[in-house]
KESE-434654 format. One record per residue: residue in one letter; x, y, z of N, C-alpha, C in turn; residue number from 0; chain. Coordinates in Angstrom, 2 decimals, padded with zeros to 5 digits, always signed. Layout:
REM KESE-434654
rec vexlum a&neast X&nnorth Y&nup Z&caeast X&canorth Y&caup Z&ceast X&cnorth Y&cup Z&kese NUM&marnu A
...
//
This chain:
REM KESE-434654
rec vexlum x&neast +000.82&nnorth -001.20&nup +000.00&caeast +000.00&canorth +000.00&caup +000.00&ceast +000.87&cnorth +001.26&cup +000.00&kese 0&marnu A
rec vexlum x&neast +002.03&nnorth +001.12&nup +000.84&caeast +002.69&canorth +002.34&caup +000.82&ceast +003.63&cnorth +002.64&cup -001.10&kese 1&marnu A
rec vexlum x&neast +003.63&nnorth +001.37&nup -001.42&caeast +004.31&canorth +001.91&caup -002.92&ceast +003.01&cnorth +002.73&cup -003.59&kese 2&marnu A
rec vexlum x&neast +002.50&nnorth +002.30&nup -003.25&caeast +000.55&canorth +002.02&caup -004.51&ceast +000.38&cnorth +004.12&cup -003.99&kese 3&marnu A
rec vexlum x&neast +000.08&nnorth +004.38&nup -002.84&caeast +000.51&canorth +005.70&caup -002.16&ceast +001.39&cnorth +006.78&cup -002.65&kese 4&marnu A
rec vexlum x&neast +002.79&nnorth +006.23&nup -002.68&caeast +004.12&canorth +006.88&caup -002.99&ceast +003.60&cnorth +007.33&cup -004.50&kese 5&marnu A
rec vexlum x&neast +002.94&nnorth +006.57&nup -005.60&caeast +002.71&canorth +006.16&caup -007.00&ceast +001.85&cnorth +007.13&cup -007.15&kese 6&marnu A
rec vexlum x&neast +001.16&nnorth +007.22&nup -006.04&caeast -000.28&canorth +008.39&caup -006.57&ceast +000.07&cnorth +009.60&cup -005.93&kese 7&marnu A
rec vexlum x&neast +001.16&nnorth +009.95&nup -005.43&caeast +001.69&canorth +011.13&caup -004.95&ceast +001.94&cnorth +011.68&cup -006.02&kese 8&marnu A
rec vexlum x&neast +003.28&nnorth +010.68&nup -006.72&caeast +003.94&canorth +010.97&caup -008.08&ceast +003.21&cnorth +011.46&cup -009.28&kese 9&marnu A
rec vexlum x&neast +002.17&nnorth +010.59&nup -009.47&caeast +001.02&canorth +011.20&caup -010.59&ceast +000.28&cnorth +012.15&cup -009.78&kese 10&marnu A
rec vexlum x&neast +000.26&nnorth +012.51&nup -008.84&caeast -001.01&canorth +013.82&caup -008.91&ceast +000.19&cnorth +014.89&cup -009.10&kese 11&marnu A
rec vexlum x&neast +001.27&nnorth +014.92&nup -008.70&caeast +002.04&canorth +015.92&caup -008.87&ceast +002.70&cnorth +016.23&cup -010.34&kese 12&marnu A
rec vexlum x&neast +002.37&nnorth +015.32&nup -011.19&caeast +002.18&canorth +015.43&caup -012.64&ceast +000.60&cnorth +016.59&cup -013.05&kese 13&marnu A
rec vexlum x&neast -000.11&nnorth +015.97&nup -012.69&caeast -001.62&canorth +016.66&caup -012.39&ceast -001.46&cnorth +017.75&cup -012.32&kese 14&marnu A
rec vexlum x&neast -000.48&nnorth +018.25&nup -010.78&caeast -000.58&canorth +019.40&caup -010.29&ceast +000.31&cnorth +020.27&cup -010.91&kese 15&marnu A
rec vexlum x&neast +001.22&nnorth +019.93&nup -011.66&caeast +002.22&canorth +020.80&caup -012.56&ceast +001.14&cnorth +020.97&cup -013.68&kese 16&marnu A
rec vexlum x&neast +000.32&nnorth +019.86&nup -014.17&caeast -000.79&canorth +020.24&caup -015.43&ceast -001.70&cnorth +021.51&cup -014.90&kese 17&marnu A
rec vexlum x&neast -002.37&nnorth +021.44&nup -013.51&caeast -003.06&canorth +022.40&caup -013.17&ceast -002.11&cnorth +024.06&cup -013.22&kese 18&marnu A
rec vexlum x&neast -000.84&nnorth +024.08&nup -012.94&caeast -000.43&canorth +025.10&caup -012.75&ceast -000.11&cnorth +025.88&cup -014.03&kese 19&marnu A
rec vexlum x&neast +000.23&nnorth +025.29&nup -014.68&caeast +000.38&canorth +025.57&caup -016.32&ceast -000.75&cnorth +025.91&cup -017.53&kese 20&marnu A
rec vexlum x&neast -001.86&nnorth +025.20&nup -016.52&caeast -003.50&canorth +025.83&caup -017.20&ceast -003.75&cnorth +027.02&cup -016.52&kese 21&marnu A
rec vexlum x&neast -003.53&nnorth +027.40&nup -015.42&caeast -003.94&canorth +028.36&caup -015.21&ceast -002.81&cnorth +029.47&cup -015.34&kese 22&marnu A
rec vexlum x&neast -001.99&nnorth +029.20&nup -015.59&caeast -001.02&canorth +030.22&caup -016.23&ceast -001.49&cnorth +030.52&cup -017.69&kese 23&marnu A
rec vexlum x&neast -001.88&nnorth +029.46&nup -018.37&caeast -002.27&canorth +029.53&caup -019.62&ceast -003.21&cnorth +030.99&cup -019.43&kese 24&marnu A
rec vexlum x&neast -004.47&nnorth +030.64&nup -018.08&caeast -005.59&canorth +031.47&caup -018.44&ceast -005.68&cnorth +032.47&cup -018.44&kese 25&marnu A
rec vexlum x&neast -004.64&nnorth +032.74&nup -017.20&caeast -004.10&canorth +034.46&caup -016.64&ceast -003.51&cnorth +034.67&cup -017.82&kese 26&marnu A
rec vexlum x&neast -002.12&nnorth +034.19&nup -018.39&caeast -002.08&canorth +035.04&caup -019.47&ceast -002.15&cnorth +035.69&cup -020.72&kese 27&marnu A
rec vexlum x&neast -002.47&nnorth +034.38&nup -020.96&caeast -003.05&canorth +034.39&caup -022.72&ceast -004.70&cnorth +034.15&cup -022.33&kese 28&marnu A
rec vexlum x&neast -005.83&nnorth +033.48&nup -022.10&caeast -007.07&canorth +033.09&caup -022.14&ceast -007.77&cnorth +034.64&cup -021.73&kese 29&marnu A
rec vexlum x&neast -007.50&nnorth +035.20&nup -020.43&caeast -008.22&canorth +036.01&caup -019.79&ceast -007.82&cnorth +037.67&cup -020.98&kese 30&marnu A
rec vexlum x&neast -006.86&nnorth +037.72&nup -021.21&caeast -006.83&canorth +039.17&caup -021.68&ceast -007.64&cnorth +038.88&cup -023.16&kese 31&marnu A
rec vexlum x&neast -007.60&nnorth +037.50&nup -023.56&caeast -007.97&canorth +037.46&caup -024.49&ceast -009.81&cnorth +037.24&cup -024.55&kese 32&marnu A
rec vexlum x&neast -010.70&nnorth +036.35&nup -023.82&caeast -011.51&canorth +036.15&caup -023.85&ceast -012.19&cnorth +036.65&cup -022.73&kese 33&marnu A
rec vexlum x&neast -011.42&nnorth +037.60&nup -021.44&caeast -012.17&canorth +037.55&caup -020.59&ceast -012.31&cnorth +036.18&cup -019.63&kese 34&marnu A
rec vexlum x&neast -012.66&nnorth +036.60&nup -018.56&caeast -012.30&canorth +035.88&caup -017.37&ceast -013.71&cnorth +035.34&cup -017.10&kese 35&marnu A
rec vexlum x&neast -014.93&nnorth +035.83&nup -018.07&caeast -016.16&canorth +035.05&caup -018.07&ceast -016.02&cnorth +033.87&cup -018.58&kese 36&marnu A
rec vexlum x&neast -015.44&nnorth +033.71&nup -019.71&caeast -015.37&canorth +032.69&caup -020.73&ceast -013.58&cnorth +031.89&cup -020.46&kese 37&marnu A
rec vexlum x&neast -012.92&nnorth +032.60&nup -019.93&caeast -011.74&canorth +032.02&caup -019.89&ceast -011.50&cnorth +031.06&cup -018.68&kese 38&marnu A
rec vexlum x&neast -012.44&nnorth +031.25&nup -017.70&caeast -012.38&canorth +030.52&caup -015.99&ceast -012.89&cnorth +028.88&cup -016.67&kese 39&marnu A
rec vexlum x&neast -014.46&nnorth +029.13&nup -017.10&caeast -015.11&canorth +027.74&caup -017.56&ceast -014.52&cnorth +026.79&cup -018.39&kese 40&marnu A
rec vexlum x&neast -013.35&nnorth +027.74&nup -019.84&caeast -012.63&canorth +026.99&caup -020.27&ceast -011.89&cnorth +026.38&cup -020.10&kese 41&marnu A
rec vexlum x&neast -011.20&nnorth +026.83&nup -018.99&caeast -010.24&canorth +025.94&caup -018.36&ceast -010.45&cnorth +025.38&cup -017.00&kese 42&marnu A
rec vexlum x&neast -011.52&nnorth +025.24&nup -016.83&caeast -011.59&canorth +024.21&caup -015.84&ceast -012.39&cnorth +023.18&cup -016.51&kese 43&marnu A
rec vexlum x&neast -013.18&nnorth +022.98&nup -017.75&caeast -013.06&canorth +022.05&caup -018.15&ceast -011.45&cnorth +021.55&cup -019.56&kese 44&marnu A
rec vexlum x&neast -010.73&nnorth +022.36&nup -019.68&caeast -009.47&canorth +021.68&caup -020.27&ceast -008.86&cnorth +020.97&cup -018.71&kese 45&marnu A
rec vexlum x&neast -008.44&nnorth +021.76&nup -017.77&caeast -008.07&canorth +020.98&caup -016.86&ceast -008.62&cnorth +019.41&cup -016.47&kese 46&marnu A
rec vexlum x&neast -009.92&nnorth +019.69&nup -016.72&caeast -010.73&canorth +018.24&caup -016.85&ceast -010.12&cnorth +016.71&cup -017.42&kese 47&marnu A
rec vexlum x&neast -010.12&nnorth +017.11&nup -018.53&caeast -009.49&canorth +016.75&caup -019.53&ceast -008.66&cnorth +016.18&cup -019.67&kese 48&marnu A
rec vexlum x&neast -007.02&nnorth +017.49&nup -019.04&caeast -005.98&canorth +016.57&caup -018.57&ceast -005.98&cnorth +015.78&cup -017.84&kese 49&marnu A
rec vexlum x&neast -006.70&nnorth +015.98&nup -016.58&caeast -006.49&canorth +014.93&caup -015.63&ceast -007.03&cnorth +013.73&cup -016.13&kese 50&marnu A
rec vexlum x&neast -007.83&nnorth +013.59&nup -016.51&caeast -008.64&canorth +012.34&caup -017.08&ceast -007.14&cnorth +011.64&cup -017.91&kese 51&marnu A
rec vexlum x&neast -007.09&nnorth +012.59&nup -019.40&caeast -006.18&canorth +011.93&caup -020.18&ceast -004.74&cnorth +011.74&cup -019.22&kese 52&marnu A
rec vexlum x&neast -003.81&nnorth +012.11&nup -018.26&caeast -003.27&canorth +012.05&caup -017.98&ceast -003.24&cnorth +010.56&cup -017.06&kese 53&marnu A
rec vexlum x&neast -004.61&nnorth +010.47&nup -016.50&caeast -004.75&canorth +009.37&caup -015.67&ceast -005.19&cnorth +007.82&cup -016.74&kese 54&marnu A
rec vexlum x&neast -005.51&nnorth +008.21&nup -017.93&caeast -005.55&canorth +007.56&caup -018.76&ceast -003.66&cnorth +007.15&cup -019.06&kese 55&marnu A
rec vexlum x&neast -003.08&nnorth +007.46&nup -019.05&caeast -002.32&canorth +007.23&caup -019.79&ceast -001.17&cnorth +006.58&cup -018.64&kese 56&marnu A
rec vexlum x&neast -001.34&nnorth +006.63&nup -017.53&caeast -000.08&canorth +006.24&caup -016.33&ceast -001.34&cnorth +005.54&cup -015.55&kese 57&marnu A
rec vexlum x&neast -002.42&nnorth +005.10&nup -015.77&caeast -003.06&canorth +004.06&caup -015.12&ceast -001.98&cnorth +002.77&cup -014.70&kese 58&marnu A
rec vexlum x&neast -001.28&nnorth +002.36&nup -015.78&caeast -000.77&canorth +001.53&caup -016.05&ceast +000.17&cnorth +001.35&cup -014.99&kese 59&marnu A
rec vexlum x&neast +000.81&nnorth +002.62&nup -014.58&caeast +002.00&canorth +002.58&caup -013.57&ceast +001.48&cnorth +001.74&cup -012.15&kese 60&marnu A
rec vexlum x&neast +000.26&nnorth +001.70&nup -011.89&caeast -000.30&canorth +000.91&caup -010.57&ceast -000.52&cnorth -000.23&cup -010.88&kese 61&marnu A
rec vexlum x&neast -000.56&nnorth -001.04&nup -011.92&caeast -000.97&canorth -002.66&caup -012.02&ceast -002.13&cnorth -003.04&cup -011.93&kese 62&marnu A
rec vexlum x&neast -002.72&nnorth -004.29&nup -012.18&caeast -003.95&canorth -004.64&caup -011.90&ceast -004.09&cnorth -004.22&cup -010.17&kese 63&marnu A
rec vexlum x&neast -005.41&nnorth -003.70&nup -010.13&caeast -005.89&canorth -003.51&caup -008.63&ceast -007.15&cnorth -004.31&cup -008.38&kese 64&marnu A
rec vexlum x&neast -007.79&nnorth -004.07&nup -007.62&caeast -008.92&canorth -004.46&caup -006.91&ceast -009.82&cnorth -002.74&cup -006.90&kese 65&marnu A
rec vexlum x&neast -010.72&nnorth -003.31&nup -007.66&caeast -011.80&canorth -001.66&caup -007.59&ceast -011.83&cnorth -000.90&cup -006.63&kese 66&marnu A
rec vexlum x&neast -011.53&nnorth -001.27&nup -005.82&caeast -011.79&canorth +000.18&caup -004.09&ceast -010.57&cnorth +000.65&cup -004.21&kese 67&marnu A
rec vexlum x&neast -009.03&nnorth -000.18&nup -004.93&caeast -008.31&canorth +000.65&caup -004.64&ceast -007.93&cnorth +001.93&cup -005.56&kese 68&marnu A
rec vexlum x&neast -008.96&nnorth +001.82&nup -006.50&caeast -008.63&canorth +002.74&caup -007.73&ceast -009.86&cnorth +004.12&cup -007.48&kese 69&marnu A
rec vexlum x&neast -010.91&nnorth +003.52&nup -006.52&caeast -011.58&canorth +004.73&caup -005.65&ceast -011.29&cnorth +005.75&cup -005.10&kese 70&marnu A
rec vexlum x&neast -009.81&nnorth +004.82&nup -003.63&caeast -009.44&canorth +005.31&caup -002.65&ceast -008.37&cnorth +006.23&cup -003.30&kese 71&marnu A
rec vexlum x&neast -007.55&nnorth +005.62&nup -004.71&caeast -006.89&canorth +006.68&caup -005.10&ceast -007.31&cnorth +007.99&cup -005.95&kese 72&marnu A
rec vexlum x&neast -008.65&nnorth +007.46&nup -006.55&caeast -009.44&canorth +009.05&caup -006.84&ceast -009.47&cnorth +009.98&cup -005.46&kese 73&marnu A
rec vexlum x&neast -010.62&nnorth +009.60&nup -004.13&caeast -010.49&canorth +009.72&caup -003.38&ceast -009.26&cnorth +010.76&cup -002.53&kese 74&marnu A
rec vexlum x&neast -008.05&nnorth +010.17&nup -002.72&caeast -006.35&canorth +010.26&caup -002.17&ceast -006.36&cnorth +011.97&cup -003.28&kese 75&marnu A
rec vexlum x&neast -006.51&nnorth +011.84&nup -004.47&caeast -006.23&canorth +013.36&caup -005.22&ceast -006.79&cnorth +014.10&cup -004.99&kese 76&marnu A
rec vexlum x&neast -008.16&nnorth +014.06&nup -004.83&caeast -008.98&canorth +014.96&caup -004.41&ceast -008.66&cnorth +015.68&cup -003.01&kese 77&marnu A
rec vexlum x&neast -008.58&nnorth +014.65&nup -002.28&caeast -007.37&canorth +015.54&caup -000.68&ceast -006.75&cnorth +016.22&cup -001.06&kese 78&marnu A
rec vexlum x&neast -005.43&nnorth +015.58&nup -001.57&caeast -004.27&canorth +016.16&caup -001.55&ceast -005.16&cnorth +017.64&cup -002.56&kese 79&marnu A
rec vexlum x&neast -005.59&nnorth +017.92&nup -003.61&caeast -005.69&canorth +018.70&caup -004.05&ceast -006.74&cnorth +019.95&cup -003.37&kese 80&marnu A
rec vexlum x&neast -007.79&nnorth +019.53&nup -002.69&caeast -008.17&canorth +020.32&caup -001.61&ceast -007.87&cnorth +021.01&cup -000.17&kese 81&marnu A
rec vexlum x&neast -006.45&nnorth +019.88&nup -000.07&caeast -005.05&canorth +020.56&caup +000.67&ceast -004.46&cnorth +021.42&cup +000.47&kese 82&marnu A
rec vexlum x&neast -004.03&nnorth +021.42&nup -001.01&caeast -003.43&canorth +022.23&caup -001.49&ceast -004.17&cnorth +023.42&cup -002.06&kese 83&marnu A
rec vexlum x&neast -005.46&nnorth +023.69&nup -001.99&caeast -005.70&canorth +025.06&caup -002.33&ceast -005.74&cnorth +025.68&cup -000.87&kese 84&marnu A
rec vexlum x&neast -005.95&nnorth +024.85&nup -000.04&caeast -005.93&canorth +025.69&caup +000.91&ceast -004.94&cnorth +026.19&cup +001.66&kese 85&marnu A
rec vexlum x&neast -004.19&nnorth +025.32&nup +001.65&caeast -002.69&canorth +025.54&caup +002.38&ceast -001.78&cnorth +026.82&cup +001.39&kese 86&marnu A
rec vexlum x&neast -002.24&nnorth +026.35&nup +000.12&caeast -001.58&canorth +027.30&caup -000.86&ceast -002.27&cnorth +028.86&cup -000.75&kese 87&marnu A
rec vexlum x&neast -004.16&nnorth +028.73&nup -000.90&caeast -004.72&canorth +030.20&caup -000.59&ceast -004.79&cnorth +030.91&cup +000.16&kese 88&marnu A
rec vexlum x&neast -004.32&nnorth +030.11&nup +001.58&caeast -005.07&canorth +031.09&caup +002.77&ceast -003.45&cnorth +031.20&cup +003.90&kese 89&marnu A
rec vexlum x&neast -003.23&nnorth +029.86&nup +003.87&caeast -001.89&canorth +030.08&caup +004.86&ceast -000.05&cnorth +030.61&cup +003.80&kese 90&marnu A
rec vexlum x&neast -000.34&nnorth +030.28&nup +002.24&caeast +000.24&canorth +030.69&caup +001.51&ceast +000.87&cnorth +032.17&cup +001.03&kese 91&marnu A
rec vexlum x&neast -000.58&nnorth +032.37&nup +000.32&caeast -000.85&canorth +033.02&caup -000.47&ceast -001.63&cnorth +034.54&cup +000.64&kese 92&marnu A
rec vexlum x&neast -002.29&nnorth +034.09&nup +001.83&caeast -002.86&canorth +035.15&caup +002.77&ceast -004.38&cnorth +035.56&cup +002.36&kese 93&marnu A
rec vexlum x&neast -005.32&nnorth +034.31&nup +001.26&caeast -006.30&canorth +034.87&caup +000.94&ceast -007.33&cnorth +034.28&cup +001.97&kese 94&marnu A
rec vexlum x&neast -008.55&nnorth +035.49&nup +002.13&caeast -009.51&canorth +035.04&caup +003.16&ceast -010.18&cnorth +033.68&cup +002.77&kese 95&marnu A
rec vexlum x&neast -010.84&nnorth +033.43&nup +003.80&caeast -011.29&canorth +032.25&caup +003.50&ceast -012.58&cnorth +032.15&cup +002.01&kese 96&marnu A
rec vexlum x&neast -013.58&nnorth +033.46&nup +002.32&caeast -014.82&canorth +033.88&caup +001.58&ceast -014.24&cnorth +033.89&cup +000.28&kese 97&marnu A
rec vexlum x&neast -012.50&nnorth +034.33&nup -000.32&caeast -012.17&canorth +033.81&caup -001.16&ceast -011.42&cnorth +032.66&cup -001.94&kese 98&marnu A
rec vexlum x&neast -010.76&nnorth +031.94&nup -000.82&caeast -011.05&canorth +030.40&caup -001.27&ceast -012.18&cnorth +029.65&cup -001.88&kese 99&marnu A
rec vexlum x&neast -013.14&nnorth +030.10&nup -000.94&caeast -014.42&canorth +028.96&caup -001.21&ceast -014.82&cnorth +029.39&cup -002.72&kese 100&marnu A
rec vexlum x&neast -014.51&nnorth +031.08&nup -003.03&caeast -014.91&canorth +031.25&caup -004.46&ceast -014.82&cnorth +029.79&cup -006.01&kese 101&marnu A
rec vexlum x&neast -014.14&nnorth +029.12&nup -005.19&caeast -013.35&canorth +028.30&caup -006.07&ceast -014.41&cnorth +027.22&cup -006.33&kese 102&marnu A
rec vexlum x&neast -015.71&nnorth +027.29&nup -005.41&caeast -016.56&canorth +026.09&caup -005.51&ceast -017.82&cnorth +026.64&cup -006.58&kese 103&marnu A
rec vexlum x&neast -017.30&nnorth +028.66&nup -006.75&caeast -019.04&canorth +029.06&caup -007.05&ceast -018.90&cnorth +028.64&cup -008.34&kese 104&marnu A
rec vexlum x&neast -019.55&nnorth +027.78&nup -009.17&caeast -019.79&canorth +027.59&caup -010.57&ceast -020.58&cnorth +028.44&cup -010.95&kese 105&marnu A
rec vexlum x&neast -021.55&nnorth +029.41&nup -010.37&caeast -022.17&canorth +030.53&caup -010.98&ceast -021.64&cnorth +031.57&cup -011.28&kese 106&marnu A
rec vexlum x&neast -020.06&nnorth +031.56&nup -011.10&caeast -019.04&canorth +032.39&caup -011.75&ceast -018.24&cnorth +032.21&cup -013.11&kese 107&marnu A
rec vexlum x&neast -018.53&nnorth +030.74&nup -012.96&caeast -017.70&canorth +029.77&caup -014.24&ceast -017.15&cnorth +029.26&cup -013.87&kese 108&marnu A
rec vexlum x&neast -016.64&nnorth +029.18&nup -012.40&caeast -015.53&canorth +028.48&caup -012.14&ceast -015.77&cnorth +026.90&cup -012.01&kese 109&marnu A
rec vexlum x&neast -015.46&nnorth +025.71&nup -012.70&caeast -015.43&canorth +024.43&caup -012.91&ceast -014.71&cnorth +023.82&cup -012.07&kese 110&marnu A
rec vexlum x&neast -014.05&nnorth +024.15&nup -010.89&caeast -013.01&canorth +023.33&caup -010.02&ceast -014.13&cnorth +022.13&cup -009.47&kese 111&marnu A
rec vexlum x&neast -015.24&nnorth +022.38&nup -009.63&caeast -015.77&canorth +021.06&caup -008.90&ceast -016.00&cnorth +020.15&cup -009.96&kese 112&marnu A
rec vexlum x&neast -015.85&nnorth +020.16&nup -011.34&caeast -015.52&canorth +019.63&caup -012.52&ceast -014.92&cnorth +018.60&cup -012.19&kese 113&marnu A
rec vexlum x&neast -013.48&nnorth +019.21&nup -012.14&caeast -012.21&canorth +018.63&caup -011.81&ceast -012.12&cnorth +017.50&cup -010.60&kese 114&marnu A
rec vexlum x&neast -012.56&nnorth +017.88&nup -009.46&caeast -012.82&canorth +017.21&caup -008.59&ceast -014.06&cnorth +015.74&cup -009.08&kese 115&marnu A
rec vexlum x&neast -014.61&nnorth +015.85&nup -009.22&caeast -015.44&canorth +014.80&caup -009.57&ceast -014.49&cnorth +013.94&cup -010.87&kese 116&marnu A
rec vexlum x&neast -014.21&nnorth +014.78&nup -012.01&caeast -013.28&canorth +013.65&caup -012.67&ceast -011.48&cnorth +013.56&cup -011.41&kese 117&marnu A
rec vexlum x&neast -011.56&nnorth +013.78&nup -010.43&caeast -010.55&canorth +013.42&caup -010.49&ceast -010.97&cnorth +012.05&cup -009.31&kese 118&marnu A
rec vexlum x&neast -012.29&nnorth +012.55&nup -008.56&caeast -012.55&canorth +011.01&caup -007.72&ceast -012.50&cnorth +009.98&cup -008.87&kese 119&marnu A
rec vexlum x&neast -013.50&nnorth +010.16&nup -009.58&caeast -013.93&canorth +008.85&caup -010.95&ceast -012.86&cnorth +008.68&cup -011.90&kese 120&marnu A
rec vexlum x&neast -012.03&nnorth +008.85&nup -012.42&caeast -010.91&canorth +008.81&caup -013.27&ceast -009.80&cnorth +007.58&cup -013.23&kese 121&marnu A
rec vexlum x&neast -009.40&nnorth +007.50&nup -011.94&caeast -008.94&canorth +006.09&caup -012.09&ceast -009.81&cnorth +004.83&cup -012.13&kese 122&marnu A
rec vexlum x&neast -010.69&nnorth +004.73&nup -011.36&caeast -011.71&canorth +003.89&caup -011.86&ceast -012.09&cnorth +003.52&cup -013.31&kese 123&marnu A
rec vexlum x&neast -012.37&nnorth +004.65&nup -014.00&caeast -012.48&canorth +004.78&caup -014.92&ceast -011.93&cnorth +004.60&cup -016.31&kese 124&marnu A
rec vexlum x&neast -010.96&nnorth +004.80&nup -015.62&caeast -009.43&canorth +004.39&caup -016.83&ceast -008.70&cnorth +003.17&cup -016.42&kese 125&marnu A
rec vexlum x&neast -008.99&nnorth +002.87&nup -015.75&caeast -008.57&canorth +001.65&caup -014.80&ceast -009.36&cnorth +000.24&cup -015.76&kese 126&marnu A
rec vexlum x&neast -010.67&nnorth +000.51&nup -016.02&caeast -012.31&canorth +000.02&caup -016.09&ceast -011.26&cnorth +000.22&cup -018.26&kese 127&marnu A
rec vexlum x&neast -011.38&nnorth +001.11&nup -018.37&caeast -010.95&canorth +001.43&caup -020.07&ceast -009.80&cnorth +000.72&cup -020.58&kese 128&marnu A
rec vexlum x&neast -008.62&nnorth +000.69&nup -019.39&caeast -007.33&canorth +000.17&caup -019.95&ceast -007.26&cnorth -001.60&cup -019.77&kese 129&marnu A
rec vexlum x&neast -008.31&nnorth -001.84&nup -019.26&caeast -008.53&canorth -003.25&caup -018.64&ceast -007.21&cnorth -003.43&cup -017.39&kese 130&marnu A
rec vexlum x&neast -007.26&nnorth -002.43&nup -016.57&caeast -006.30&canorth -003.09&caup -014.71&ceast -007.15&cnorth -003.18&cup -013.72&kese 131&marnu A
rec vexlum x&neast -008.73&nnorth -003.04&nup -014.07&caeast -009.69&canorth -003.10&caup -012.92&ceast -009.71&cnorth -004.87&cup -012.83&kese 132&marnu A
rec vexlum x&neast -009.54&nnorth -004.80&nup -011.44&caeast -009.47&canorth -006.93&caup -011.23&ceast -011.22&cnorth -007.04&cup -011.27&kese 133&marnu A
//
């Protein structure tokens, strides 16, 4: 369990270099260009995307599993990545809390709960696609 762990550290931090690089994308090319109405939604569903295709493609690095464990590692990203906005927004970065949570309002455009949902279902999923679900 602790390799299977160590493994999904490694790939979300693939993930999380993908997330940081989309939203660099958006700040600087997407938003001046389309606006931050149309540029937030776009990239939180491209971020989508990657993670999916990304988890598509290094499924492989975990081996055949047993279905709960390809849950617990959707599950495992979603932490770590709801760790990390917070640790990064508020004890980081110094933003209030009222603007952290901004990150959940989809009536802004913002898609982070997109992301989150493909990132619980995604190994499962690709797991289930690449044939390593036991």
């Amino acid at each position: 369990m602790y390799i299977f762990l160590l493994k999904g550290i490694v790939v979300w931090l693939v993930m999380a270099g993908a997330a940081i690089a989309n939203g660099f994308f958006r700040d600087e090319i997407l938003t001046p260009f389309l606006g931050s109405g149309l540029s937030l939604p776009v990239c939180g569903i491209v971020l989508s995307v990657m993670v999916f295709t990304i988890t598509l493609l290094l499924i492989p690095y975990f081996g055949r599993q047993k279905p709960h464990l390809y849950w617990f590692l959707g599950v495992f990203w979603t932490l770590l990545t709801l760790t990390f906005e917070v640790v990064m927004g508020h004890f980081i970065e110094g933003k209030p809390w009222n603007e952290i949570v901004q990150v959940f309002n989809v009536w802004k455009g913002n898609l982070f709960l997109l992301v989150l949902v493909v990132l619980v279902m995604s190994p499962f999923a690709c797991a289930k696609i690449r044939g390593f679900a036991k």
